[in-house]
C-alpha positions as CSV (number, residue, x, y, z in Angstrom):
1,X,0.0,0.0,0.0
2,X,1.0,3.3,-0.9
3,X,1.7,5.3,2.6
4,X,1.1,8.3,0.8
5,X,-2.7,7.7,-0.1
6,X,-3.4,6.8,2.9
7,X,-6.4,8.2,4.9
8,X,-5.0,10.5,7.4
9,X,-6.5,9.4,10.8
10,X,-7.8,12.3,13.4
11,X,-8.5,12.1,16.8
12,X,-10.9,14.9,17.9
13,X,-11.0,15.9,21.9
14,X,-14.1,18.3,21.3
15,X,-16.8,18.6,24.2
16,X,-19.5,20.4,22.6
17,X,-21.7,18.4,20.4
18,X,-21.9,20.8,17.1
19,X,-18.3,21.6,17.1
20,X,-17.3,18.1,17.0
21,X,-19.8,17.2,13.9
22,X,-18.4,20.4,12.2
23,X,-14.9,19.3,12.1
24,X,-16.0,15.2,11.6
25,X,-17.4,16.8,8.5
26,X,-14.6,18.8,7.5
27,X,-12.0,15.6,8.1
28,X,-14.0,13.8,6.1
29,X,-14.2,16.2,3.3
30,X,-10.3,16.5,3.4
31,X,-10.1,12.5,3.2
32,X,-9.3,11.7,6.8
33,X,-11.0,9.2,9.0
34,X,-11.8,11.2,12.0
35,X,-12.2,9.2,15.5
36,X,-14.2,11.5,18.6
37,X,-13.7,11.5,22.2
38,X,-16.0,13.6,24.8
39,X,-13.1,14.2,27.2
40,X,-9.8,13.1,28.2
41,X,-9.7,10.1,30.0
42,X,-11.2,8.4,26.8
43,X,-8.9,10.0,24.0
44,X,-5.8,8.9,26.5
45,X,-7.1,5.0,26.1
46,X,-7.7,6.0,22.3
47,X,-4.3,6.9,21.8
48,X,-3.0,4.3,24.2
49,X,-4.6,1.7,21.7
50,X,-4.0,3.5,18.2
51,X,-2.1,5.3,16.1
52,X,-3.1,9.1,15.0
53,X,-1.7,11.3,12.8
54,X,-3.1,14.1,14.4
55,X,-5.1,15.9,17.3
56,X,-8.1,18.6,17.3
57,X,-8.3,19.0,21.1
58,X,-10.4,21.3,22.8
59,X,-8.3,22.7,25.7
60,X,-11.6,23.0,27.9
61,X,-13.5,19.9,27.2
62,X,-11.6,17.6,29.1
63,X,-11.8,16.5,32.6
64,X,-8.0,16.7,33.1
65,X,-6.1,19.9,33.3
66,X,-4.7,20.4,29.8
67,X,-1.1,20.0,30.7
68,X,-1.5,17.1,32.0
69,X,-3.4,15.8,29.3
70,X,-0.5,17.2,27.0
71,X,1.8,15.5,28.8
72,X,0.5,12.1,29.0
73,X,-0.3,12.6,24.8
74,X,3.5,13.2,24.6
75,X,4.8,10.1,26.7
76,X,2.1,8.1,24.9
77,X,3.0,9.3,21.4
78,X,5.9,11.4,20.8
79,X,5.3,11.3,17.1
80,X,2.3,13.5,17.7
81,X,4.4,16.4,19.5
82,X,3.7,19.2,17.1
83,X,0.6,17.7,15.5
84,X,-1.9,19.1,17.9
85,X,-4.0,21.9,17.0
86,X,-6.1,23.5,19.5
87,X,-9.5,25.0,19.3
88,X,-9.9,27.4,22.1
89,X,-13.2,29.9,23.0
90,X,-10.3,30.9,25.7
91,X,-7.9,32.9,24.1
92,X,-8.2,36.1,26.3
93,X,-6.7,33.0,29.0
94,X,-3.3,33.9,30.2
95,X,-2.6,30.8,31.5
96,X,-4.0,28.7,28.0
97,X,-2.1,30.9,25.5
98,X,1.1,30.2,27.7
99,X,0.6,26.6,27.3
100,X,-0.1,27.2,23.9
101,X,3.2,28.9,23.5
102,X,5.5,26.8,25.7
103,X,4.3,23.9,23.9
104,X,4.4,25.7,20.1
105,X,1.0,24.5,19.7
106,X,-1.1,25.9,16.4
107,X,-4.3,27.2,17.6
108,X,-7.5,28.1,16.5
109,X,-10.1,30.4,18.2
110,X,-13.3,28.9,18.5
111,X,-15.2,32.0,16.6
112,X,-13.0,31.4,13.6
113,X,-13.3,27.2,13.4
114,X,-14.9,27.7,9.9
115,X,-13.2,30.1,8.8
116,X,-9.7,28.5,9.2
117,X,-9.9,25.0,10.2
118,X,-9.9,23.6,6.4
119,X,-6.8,25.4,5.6
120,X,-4.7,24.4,8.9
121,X,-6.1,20.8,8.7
122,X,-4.4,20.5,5.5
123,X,-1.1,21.9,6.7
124,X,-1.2,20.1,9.3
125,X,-1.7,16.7,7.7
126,X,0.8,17.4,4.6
127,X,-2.6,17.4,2.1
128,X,-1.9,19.3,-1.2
129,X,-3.8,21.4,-2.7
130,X,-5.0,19.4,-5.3
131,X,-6.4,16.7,-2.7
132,X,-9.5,18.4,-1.5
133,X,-10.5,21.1,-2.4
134,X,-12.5,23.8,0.0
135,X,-15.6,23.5,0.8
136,X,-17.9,26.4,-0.4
C-alpha cells in the first residue's frame, strides 16, 4: 500500500456536540478518517490503543487539566508532539495561551473554526492542494 494515499487518521477531543460534527465533517471532506472523544480520559485510552496522525483537542472539554493531558499525549506518542491543533473559546486566557506557546501548539479560536480549520487541517496533515478542495 501506498503510505502516501493513505487516509489520514484524526483524533478529535471536542466537548461540545456541534463543534465536533463540524470538524468530523470537514476531516471527512479533506479525506481523513476522524475518531471522537467527549473528554480526556477516553482520547488517552484512544491513543493508548491507536495510532493518529493528528489531534483537534479542545483545551476545555476535558476533565484533566490540559497540561496534563499534553503531557501524558507526549509520553504516549511522541510522534504527535507538534501535530496538535487547539481550538480554544479561551484565548483572552493567560494561562492557556502560555501553554499554547510553551508547547508551540497551532491554535484556532473557537469563533473562527470555519473560517480556518480547512486550511490548517491541510497543513497540518501534509494534504496538497489538489487533494481536497474547500468546501464552499
Amino acid at each position: 500500500m501506498n503510505h502516501s494515499l493513505r487516509p489520514r487518521h484524526v483524533l478529535v477531543i471536542e466537548g461540545e456536540p456541534s463543534v465536533r460534527n463540524v470538524l468530523y465533517v470537514l476531516l471527512a471532506g479533506l479525506g481523513c478518517e476522524g475518531e471522537i472523544a467527549h473528554g480526556g480520559h477516553q482520547a488517552l485510552a484512544m491513543i493508548k490503543k491507536e495510532s493518529f496522525d493528528a489531534i483537534l483537542l479542545d483545551l476545555r472539554c476535558s476533565e484533566m487539566p490540559a497540561g496534563e493531558m499534553v503531557s501524558a499525549i507526549r509520553e504516549l506518542r511522541p510522534n504527535l508532539v507538534g501535530r496538535v491543533l487547539v481550538i480554544t473559546g479561551e484565548v483572552s486566557d493567560p494561562q492557556a495561551m502560555e501553554m499554547i506557546r510553551k508547547n508551540s501548539w497551532s491554535y484556532i479560536p473557537r469563533q473562527r473554526v470555519m473560517q480556518e480549520i480547512w486550511g490548517r487541517l491541510r497543513a497540518l496533515l501534509g494534504l496538497s492542494q489538489s487533494h481536497a478542495d474547500s468546501p464552499s
